[in-house]
C-alpha positions as semicolon CSV with decimal commas, in nm:
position;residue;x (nm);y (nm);z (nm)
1;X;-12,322;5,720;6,549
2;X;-12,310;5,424;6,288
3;X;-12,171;5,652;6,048
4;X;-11,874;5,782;6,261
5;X;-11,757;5,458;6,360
6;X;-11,760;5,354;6,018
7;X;-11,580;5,686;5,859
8;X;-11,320;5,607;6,210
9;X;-11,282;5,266;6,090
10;X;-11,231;5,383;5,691
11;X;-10,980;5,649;5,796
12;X;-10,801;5,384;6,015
13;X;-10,750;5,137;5,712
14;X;-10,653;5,373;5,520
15;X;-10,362;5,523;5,767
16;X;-10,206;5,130;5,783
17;X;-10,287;5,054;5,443
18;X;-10,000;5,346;5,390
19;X;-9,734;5,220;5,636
20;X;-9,444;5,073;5,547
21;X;-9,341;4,759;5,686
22;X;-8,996;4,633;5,635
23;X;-8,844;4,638;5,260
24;X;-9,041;4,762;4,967
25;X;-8,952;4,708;4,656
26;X;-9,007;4,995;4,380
27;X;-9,136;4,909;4,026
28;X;-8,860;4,775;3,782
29;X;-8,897;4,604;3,356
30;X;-8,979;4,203;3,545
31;X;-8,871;4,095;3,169
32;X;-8,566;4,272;3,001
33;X;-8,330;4,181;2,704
34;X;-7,984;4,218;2,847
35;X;-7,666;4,112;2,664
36;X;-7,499;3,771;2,789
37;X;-7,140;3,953;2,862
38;X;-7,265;4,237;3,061
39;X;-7,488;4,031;3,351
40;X;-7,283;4,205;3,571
41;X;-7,329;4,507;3,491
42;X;-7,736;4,453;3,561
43;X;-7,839;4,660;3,867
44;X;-8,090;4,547;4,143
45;X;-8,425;4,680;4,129
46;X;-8,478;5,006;4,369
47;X;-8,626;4,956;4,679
48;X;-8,686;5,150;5,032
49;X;-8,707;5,036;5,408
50;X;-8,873;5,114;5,701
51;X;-8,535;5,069;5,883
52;X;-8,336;5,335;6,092
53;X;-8,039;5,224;5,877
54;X;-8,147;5,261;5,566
55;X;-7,874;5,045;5,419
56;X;-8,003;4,755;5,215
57;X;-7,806;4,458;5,106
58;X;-7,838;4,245;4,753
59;X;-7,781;3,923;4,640
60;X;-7,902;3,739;4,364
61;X;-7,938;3,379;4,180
62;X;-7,959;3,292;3,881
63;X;-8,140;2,994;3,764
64;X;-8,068;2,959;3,351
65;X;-8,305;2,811;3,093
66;X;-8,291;2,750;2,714
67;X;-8,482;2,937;2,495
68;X;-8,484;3,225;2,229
69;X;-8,139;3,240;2,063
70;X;-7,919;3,246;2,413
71;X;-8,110;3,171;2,676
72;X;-8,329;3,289;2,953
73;X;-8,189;3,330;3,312
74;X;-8,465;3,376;3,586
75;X;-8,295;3,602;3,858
76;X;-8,417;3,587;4,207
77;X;-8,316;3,939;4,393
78;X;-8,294;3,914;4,769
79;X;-8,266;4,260;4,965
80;X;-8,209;4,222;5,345
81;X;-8,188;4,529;5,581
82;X;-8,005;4,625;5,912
83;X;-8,305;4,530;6,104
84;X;-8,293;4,173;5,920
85;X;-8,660;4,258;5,708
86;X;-8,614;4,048;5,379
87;X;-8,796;4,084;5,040
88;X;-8,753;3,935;4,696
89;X;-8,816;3,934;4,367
90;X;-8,804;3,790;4,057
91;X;-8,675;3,945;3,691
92;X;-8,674;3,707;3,372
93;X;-8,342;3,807;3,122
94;X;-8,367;3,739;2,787
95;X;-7,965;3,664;2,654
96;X;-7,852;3,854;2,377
97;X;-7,500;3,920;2,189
C-alpha cells in the first residue's frame, strides 16, 4: 500500500510538473551582438500560452550602458496575453557598427 500511494503521488507531480500555466517563454541567445542601427529590427524571443487566444503581446525597454566599443543595452521583454498572464525576460545586446 505504501508503495502505491507513493508511485500515485510520483505520477501526480509529474502530470503538474508538465502543465502550462500562463506564458512560457521558449529558449532564445540571453547575450547577442546586434548592430546599433538595426535594434529594430531585433525580434522578441518565442514564447507559448496556456490561453484560449493564443495571441501574445510585446513590449520592451531598454536600459543602455557603456561598455565594449558601443555600448551594452539590457532589454527587458514583457509578453502579456488575452487572459492578462504576464512573463518577462531579460536579453543583454552588445552594440556593434
Amino acid at each position: 500500500m505504501k508503495h502505491l500511494l507513493t508511485l500515485m503521488l510520483l505520477l501526480g507531480s509529474a502530470t503538474i510538473a508538465h502543465a502550462q500555466k500562463g506564458i512560457v517563454i521558449g529558449e532564445y541567445e540571453m547575450k547577442i551582438e546586434w548592430p546599433k542601427d538595426q535594434l529594430e529590427s531585433l525580434e522578441n524571443p518565442l514564447a507559448s500560452t496556456d490561453c484560449d487566444r493564443p495571441e501574445i503581446n510585446w513590449i520592451f525597454v531598454d536600459k543602455q550602458f557603456s561598455g565594449g566599443e558601443n555600448g551594452v543595452i539590457e532589454r527587458t521583454w514583457m509578453a502579456e496575453d488575452a487572459c492578462g498572464n504576464k512573463a518577462s525576460t531579460v536579453q543583454y545586446i552588445v552594440l556593434k557598427e
